[in-house]
N, C-alpha and C positions, 0 to 999 in steps of 0.2 A: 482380398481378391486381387486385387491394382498389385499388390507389390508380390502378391505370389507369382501374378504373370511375367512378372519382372525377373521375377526370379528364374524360372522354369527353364529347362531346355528346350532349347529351341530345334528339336530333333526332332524323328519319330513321330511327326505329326501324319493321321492317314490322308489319304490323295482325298477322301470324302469331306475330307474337313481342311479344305483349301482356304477357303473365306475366312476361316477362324484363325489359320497360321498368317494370312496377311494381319490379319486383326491385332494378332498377337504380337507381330515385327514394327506395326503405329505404339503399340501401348510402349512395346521397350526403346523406341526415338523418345517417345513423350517422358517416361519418368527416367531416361538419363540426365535428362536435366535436373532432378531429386533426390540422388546422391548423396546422401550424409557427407560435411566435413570429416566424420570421424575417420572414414573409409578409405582418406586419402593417406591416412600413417596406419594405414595395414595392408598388409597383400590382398589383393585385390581377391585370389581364391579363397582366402580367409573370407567366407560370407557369413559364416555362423554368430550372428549374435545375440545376447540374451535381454529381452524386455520385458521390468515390469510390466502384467496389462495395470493401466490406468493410469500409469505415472511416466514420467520423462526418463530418458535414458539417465540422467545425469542426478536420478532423484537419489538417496540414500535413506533406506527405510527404516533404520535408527534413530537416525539424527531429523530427520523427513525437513531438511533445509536443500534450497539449489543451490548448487556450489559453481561457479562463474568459469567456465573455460573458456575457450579462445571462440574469436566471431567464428559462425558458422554462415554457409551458404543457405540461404531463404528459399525454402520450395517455390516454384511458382505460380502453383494456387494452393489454398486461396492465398491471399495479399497477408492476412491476418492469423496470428495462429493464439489464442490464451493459452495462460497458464495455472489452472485449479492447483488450489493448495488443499482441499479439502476430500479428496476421493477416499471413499473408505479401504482397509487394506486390502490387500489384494490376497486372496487364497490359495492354498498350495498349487491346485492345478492352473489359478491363472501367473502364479508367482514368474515362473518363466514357459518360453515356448521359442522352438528351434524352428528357424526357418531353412526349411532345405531346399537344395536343385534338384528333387523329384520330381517331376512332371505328374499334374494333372489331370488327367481325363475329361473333357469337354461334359461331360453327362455328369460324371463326379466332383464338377466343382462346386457347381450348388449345395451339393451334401459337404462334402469337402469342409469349405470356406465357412458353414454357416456354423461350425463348431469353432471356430479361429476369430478371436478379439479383433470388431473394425480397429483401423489407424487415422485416427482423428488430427489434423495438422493444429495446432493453437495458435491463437492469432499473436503477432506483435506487432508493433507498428512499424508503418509501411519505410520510412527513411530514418534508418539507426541510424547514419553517417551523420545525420541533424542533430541527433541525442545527444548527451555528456553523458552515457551509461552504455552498455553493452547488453544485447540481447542473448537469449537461449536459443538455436534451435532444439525447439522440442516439436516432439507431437507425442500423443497420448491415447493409448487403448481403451474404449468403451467398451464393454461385452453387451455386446446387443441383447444378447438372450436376459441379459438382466433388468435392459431396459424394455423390452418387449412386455415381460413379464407382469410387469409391476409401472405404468405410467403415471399412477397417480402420487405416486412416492417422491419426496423430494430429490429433484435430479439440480443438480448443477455441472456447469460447460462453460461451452462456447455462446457467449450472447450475439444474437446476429438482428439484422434485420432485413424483411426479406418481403417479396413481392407477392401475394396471391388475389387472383382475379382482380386483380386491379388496384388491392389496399396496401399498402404499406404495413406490417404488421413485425413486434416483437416476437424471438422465439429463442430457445435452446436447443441447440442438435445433438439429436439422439445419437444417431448415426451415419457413418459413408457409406453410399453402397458399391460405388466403383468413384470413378475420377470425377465423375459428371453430376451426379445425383446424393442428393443423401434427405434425410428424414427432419422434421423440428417439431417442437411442442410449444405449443403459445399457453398464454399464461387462465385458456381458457379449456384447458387439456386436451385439446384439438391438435393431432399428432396432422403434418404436411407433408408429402412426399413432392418435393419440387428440383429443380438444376440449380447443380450452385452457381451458374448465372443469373438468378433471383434472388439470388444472396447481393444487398444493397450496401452493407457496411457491417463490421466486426468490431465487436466493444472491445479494445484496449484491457489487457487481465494485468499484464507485467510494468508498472508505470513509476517511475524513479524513486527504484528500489520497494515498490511496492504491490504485493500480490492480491490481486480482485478478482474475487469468483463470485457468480451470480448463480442464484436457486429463484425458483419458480415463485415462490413469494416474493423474491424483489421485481420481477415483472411490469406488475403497478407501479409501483410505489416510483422506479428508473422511469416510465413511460411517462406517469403524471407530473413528475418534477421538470421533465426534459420537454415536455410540452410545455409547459405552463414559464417555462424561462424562452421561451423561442418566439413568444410574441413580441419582448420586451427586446429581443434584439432583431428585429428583421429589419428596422431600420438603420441599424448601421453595414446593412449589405452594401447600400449603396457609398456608404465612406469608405467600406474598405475596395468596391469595385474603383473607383477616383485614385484610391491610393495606387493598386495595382497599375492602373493605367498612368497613373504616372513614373513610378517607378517602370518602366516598360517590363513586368514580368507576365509573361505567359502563359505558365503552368502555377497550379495551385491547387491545393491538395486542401481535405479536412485539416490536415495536422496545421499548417499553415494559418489557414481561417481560422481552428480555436487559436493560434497564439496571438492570433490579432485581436481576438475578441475578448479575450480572457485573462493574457499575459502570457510569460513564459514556461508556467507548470501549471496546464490547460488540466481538469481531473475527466476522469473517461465519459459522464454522460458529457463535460461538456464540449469533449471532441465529436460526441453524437450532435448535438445541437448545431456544431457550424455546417459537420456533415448534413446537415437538412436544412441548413440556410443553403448549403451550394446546390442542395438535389430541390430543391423548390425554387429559388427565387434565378427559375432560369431566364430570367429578363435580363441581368446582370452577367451571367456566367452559363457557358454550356460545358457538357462534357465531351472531351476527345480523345479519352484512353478506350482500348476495349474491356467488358464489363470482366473478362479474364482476372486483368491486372485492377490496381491500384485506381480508384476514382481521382481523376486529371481532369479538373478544367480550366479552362481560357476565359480572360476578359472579352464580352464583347464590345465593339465598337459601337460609337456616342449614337451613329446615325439608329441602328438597329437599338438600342436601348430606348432610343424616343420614341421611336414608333411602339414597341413592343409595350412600355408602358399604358400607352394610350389605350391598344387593347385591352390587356389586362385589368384597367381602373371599368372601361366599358364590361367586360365579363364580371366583373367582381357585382357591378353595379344589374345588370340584369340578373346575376343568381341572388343579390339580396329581395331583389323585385317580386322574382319568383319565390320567394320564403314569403316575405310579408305580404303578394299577394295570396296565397293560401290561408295566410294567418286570418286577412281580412275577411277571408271567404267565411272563416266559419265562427268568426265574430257576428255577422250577418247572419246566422242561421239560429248562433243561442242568444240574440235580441230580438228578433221576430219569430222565436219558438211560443207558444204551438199556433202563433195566427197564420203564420205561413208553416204550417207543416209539412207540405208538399215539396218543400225545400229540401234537395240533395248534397251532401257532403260529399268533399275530394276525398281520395282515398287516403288521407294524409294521418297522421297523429296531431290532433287538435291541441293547442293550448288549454287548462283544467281549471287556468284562472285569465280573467282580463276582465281592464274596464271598456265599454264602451266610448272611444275619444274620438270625434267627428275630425277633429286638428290633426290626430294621427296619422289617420289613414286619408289624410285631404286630396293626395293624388290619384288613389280610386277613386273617393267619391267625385274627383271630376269628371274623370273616366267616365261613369256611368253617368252625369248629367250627360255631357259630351252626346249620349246615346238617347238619354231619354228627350232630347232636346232637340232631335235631330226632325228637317223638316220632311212632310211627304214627298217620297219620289225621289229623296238624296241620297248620293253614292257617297260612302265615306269613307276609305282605309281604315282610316282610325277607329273607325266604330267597328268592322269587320271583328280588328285584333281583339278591340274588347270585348265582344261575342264571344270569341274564342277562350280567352284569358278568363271574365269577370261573367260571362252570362250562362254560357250555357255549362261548366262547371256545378252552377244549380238547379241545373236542370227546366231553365224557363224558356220559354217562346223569345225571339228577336222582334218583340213589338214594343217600340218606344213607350208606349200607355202603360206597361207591364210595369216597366223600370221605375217612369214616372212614380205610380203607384207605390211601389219598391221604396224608393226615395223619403215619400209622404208616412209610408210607416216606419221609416227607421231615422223620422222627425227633421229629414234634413231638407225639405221646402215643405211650405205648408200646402193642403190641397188645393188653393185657386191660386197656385204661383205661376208668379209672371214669367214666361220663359223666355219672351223677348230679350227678358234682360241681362239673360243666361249666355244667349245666342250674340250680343255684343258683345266685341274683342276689344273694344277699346277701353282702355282705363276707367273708371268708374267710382268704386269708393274707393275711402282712403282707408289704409290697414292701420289698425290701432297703434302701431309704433311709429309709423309718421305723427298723429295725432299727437300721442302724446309727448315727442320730440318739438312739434312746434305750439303748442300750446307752453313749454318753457321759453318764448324767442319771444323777446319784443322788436319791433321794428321800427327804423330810423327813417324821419324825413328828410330826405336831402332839398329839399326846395324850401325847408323851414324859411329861409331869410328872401325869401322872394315872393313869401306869399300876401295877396291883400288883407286885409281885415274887415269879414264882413259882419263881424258879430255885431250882436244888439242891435238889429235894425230889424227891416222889416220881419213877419212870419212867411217860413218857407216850407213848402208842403211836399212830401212825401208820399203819392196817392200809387198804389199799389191793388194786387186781388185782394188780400185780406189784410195787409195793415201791420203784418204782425212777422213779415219775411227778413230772416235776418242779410239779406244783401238788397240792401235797400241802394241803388247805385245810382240814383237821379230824383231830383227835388225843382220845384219851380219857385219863383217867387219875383213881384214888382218892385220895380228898384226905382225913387223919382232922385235924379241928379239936380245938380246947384244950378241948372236952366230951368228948372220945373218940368223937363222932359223925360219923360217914361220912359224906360226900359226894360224887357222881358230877361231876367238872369234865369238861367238853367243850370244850375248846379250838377255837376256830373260827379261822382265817387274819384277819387285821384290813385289808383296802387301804381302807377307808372313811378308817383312818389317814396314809395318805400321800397321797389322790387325792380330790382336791378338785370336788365338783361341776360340771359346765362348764366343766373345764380341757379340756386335747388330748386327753389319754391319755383322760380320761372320754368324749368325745365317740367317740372311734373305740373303745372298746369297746361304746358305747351303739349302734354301727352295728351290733358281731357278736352281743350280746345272751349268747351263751353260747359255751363251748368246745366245740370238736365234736371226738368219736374215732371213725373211721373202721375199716373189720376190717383194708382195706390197712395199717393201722399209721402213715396221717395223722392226725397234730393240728391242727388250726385253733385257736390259746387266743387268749381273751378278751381278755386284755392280752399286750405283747410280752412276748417269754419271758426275755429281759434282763432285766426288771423284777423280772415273776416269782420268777425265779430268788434275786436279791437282797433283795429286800424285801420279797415279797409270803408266796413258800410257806413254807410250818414241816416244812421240811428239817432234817436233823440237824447237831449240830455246832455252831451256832451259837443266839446268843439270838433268839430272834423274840418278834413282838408278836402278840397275837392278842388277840379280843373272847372272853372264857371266861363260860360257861352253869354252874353252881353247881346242881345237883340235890340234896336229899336226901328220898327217897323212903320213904311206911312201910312197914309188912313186909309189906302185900298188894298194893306196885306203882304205890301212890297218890302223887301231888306232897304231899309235907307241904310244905317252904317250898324258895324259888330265889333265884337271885342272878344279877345281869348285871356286867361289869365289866373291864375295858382292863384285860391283864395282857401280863407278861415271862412268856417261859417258855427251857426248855431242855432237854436231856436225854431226847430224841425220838427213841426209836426207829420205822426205816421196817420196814416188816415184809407179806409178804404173806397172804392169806387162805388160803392151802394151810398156810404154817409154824404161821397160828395155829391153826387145826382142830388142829395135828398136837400140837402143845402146851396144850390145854383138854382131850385126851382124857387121862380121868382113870387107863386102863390104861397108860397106856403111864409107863413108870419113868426113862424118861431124860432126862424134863426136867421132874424135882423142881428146879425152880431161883426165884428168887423173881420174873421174869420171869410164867414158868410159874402160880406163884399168883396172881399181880395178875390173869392174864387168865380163869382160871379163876372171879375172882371178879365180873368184869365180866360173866362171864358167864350165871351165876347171878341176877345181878341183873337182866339185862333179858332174862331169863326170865320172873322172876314179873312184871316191867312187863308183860311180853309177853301173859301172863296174866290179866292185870289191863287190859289193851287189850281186848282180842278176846274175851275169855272161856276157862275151860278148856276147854269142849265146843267148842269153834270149831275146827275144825283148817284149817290153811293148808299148802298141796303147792308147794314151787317149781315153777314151771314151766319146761321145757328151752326155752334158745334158743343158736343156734349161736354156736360160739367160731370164730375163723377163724385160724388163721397164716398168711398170705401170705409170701410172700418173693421178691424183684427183680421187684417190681411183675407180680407175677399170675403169673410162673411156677413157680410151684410154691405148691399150695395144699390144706390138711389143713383137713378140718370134724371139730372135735365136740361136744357140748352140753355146756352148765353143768348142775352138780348138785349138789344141796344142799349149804350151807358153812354150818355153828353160827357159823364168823366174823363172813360176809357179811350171819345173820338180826341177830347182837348188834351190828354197828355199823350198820346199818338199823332198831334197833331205837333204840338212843340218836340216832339223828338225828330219825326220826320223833319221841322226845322234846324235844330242844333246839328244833322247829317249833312243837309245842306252847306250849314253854315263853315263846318271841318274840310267839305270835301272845295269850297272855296278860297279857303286858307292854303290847303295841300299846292292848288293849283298857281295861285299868286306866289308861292314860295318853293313851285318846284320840288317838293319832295314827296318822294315813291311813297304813298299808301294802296291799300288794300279797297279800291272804290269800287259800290254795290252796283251792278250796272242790271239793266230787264231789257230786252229786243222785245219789239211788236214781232211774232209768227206771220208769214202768209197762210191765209186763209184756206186751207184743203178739205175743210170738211164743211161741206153745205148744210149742214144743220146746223151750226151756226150764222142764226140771222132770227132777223126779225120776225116774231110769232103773234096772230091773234088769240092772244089767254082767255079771251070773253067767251071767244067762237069755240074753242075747245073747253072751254069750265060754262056750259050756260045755267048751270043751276047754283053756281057759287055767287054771294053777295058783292056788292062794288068794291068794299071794302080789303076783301080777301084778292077779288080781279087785281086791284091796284097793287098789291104786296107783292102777288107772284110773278108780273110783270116786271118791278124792280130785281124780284129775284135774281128772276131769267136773265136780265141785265147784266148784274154783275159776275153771273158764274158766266153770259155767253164775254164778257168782257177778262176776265180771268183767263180762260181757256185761248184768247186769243194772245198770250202773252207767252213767249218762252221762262221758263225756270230763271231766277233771280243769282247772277253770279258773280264769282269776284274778280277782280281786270287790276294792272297797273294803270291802265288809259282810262283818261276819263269819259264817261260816254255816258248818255241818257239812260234816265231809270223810269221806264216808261210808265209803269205800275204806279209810281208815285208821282209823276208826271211834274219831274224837274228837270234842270239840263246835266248837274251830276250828286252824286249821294254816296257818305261816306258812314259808316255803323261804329256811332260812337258815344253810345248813350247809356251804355253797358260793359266797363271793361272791368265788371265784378267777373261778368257770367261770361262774357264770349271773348276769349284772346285777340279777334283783328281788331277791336277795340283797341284793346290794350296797346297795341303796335301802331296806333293811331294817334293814341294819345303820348305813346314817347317821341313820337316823328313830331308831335306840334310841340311839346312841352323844349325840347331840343332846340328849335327856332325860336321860343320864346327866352330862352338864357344863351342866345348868338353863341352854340354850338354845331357842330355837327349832328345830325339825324345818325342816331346807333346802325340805322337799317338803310346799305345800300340801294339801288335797283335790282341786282343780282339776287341780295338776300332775300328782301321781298319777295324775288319773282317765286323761289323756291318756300319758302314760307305761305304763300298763298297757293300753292298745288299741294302744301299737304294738308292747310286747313279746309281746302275746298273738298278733300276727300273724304273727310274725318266728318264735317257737317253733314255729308251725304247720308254717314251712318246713320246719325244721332237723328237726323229727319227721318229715316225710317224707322228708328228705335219707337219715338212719340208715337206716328202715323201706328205702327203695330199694336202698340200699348195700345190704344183707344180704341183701336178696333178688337183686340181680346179682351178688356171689361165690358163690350157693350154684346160680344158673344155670349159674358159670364152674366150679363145682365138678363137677355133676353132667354136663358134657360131656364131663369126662376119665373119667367112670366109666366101667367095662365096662356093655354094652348091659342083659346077664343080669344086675346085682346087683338083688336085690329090695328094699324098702326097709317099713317098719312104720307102717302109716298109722290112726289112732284115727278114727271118724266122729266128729265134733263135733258136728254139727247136720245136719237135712236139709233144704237149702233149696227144692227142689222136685219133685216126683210127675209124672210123666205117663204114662199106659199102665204098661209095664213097665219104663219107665226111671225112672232116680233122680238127682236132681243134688244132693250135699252137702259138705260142709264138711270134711276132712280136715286130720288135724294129723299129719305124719310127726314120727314120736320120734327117728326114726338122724336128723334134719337141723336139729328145732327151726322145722319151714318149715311154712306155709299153704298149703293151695288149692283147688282145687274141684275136683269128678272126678265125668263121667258113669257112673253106674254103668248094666251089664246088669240088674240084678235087682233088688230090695227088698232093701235095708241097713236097718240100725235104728241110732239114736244110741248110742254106746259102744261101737260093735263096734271088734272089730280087723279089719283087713285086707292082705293082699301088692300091692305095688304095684310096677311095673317103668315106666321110662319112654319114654314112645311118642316125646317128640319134644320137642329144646330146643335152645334158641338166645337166649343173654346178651344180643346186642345188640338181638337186636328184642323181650328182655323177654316170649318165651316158651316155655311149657314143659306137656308133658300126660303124665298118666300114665294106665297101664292098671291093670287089675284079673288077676290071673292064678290 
């Protein structure tokens, strides 16, 4: 039809069909550029010429070989023209056909033309002048009516690749049906009627000196090989984008790209593969030819490459996200099939096989803790997205309990889990490849040749909660000198010795700040416990090194002189605070042993410190807080309070000594530590003051009067104290009621320790303090914020097992609540401050009626529930 109009007289067109004679006068500009070379060595009236259909002008049906004439001029579309060696022959009536300057009838061209062989151009590649061979123009006649006829019949052509709704897709072309359009068949015999501006690239047929023709059976076979080689090169896009830009070239073509990727005789899929390195990896290369011509692209430049990368890694990265998170979703549904049967699937193609791996899919399951974790009344983006993404996909309710729930059946916390612990952002355990990396590390003393020798001498005790804690980080013991004068040694743990500031191990304990003990009977420690264990704690058995504190005290409790100093020690007994009570009590006759007397005498002595602290008239009441034994994570759980231990006041009491004693040393030698300071509060709440307990308890014995009196003491003396913080300056610690106080009796567990002890160990070897004032000052704003967590980590913990406690109680058990304080009046109601004794627990309670501070009262519980962290009680 294209070249009959070409053909035609341009005469005798009617006035009615004006539109159609312009139409006509575009077609013949457009395919004068189409002109056979042949036509230039004949007269130009001479139009008649005779073509095979199917075959090239130049084909000979004897011999059926191309015989090589002179370059011809390239149509200008398409870019690509093949050349089938394979068409079956051609039959008398299609053998030849006369094209004439008849003119066709605008109504009769349809009928016309559809009897008349299309002219199919064959591709060749787009720059001969590159080649060491000589191209054909050819093009070649398909008889539609034949392909019409019969689609499913082996066709072979022109292989293209070509654009439909959006895929990228192989095909072979049937036919042309004018300039613009023509037809393909993919290799799934789905015929396309598309513009050949959707034609994306033309497979090379005529390639140095050799003829490839493609049938519908090579399809696959071209598609899957040329895929399957195209991942193995997408990385040298970017060598060859580097090259081009250095080389300063511009333009770059497929032909180009296969011979950089390939060599110099590229084979035709794999001039398709560079061609979809340039048409994908548009991060490196865009195009800037029109899709008319020849696909032409340019390097881009560096700045747009960096950027564009960074997208691209983020896109890659959220469509993986959204695959696996799908996949995850419906892992989740065939692991809690049929107990959550209610459970809805995305509309997706599920995986047929998987195992269930918690490590997998580890970034959803944070996701959803992230949400089941989340507190009442909190706004959270993040939880929003996973609603959207992880929740409601399965068609569940946005109630954190749901999730929870969710969680506990698909085994990934158990049901009384602590969510506290969830809910902390800071560091916490160690992942098992740390673990096992330093579990292979021994560690070096550097103070080896400085330190004392205190083995073989006296027994040195190690009193602790249960005796049996592997960071055992302070020991006491009586030391008598060659004057016969006593002295208090306190052995402290030494890692300042083996851990070097800004090493590894420093840095990721500078992450957890301090050890945490949980009531579940979790440790989080400071340093790995491998370390620990070896080098760090003052364990029995072996020799350890420790930084020892040298006390001798006068007979009313006072520091006469101290001593600091890197020693050996040995001979360490671990021991808990129940055996020692039980062995200081001066009745009891069965542990006359000399054990027995050493602690007796310790204990005597930081009596009269004790004394000599606080004053004699000062009395100080422990206060009850809950012990907890958990066991198999929450099922099974006993509360009961601590209570006074002479152990727990006398090794509390020599630690608050040895803080003393560091934070005197800092000061006589000038260097910046981390000092624990307490401010007395002014008084703003009148309810703290003195109470008659007798007058408000008249039915309670003297005994109990006396207790709660003491009480009230120390919590109204507690509350009148600010929060306990950390300062460069030294300044009173009111709480402990000295002039200043340094925390350093612990640098297993708590880092400012640590940083304590290399600031004194440093003046003790006439060096430098590692730690500025600067450094310090920032080093102590980030530990002070980190502590803040970890104190409300505990404070939460204790208060959700004593929730999970008191749900197993029977409804009737009554429990002993002390008023503390009355936080506020109204009419005849009361709201104040209650401290239950049986629990060691806080909280607040409407009362019916006027309460007075220090009363006692019965309390029974109205209403509670762990996970959403509430609980009320009544008054009975």
């Amino acid at each position: 039809n294209f070249l009959t109009m070409h053909h035609a007289k341009k005469v005798g067109v009617p006035k009615s069909k004006r539109l159609r004679k312009d139409a006509t006068k575009r077609f013949s500009r457009r395919t004068e550029q189409c002109r056979f070379a042949g036509s230039q060595h004949e007269p130009k009236e001479n139009i008649e010429r005779t073509y095979h259909a199917g075959y090239p002008p130049n084909y000979n049906a004897e011999s059926q070989h191309v015989y090589e004439q002179s370059p011809v001029a390239v149509p200008v579309y398409p870019s690509f023209s093949p050349v089938p060696t394979n068409f079956p022959a051609p039959t008398p009536q299609q053998h030849t056909r006369r094209m004439s300057h008849t003119y066709v009838p605008y109504k009769a061209q349809r009928r016309h033309t559809s009897r008349m062989p299309i002219i199919a151009p064959m591709q060749i590649l787009s720059y001969p002048n590159q080649f060491p061979y000589s191209y054909q123009n050819t093009q070649v006649a398909i008889n539609s009516s034949r392909l019409r006829s019969n689609v499913s019949q082996e066709i072979d052509g022109i292989l293209v690749e070509f654009i439909s709704n959006g895929k990228y897709l192989l095909g072979i072309i049937q036919q042309f049906f004018d300039h613009s359009k023509c037809s393909i068949i993919t290799k799934n015999r789905k015929v396309h009627s598309i513009n050949t501006s959707d034609i994306m690239f033309y497979w090379p047929t005529l390639h140095l000196g050799q003829n490839y023709s493609y049938k519908m059976n090579d399809l696959s076979r071209l598609e899957e090989i040329s895929l399957s080689m195209l991942d193995n090169y997408k990385n040298h896009v970017k060598i060859a984008w580097g090259s081009y830009i250095d080389k300063g070239i511009s333009k770059i073509t497929s032909e180009m790209m296969g011979k950089f990727l390939f060599g110099l005789n590229p084979k035709p899929h794999e001039f398709f593969i560079a061609h979809k390195l340039l048409q994908e990896e548009n991060v490196y290369f865009k195009k800037v030819e029109p899709i008319a011509q020849d696909r032409i692209f340019t390097p881009r430049n560096n700045v747009y490459v960096c950027q564009s990368r960074e997208q691209v890694k983020k896109h890659q990265f959220d469509q993986r996200m959204k695959e696996n998170q799908i996949l995850f979703l419906h892992r989740i549904v065939k692991k809690l099939t049929p107990k959550w049967d209610f459970l809805e699937l995305p509309v997706v193609q599920a995986p047929k096989r998987f195992d269930w791996n918690p490590k997998k899919d580890k970034q959803f399951i944070n996701l959803l803790k992230d949400y089941a974790s989340t507190l009442p009344n909190s706004v959270d983006v993040g939880n929003k997205n996973t609603y959207k993404n992880l929740i409601q996909p399965l068609g569940l309710e946005p109630v954190p309990k749901i999730i929870f729930d969710l969680l506990v059946d698909l085994d990934i916390w158990s049901k009384y889990e602590n969510l506290n612990v969830f809910r902390h952002k800071n560091e916490l355990a160690w992942s098992s490849a740390l673990l096992k990396k330093f579990e292979q590390i021994t560690l070096t003393d550097i103070d080896n040749h400085n330190r004392r020798d205190l083995r073989n001498t006296n027994p040195i005790f190690a009193i602790d909660e249960n005796g049996e804690t592997l960071e055992v980080d302070d020991a006491i013991s009586i030391h008598t000198k060659e004057d016969n004068s006593e002295w208090i040694y306190i052995h402290i743990a030494d890692p300042s010795g083996f851990i070097e500031p800004n090493s590894e191990i420093d840095l990721l304990a500078r992450k957890r700040i301090s050890s945490i003990y949980l009531p579940e009977n979790k440790v989080f420690s400071m340093f790995p416990p491998s370390i620990t264990q070896k080098s760090l704690s003052l364990g029995p058995n072996d020799t350890k090194c420790a930084l020892t504190f040298g006390i001798k005290l006068n007979e009313d409790g006072s520091i006469d002189e101290y001593e600091i100093f890197a020693s050996l020690v040995d001979n360490i007994h671990c021991m808990k605070y129940s055996d020692v009570d039980e062995m200081i009590k001066k009745e009891s006759s069965s542990h006359q042993s000399e054990h027995a007397t050493i602690l007796r005498k310790l204990k005597e002595i930081s009596t009269t410190r004790r004394e000599y602290r606080i004053g004699k008239s000062e009395e100080s009441i422990h206060i009850p807080s809950p012990d907890f034994t958990i066991i198999n994570n929450g099922e099974y759980i006993s509360l009961n309070t601590t209570t006074e231990s002479e152990a727990r006041v006398m090794v509390s009491e020599y630690m608050i000594l040895v803080g003393e004693i560091a934070a005197k040393f800092a000061s006589e030698n000038k260097i910046p530590v981390p000092y624990r300071t307490q401010s007395q509060k002014e008084i703003v709440n009148e309810d703290v003051c003195d109470v008659d307990i007798a007058a408000v308890n008249p039915r309670q014995d003297s005994e109990t009067i006396d207790y709660i009196t003491k009480l009230i003491k120390q919590m109204d003396k507690m509350s009148r104290l600010s929060p306990p913080t950390l300062s460069l300056e030294k300044k009173p610690h009111q709480g402990l009621s000295i002039p200043s106080y340094c925390q350093v009796s612990s640098p297993i567990r708590r880092y400012s320790d640590l940083l304590v002890h290399r600031q004194i160990k440093a003046v003790l070897r006439g060096e430098q303090p590692p730690y500025q004032k600067e450094d310090m000052f920032e080093l102590i704003n980030e530990i002070q914020a980190k502590i803040s967590d970890e104190k409300k980590l505990r404070s939460y913990s204790n208060r959700y097992w004593t929730l999970r406690y008191l749900e197993r109680q029977d409804n009737n058990r009554s429990y002993t609540g002390l008023v503390t304080s009355i936080i506020r009046k109204a009419r005849n109601r009361v709201v104040g401050g209650v401290f239950l004794l049986d629990l060691g627990f806080r909280t607040t309670i409407q009362f019916s009626r006027n309460v007075n501070k220090g009363e006692l009262t019965k309390l029974k519980v109205l209403d509670v529930d762990a996970f959403s962290n509430r609980v009320s009680f009544f008054e009975f």
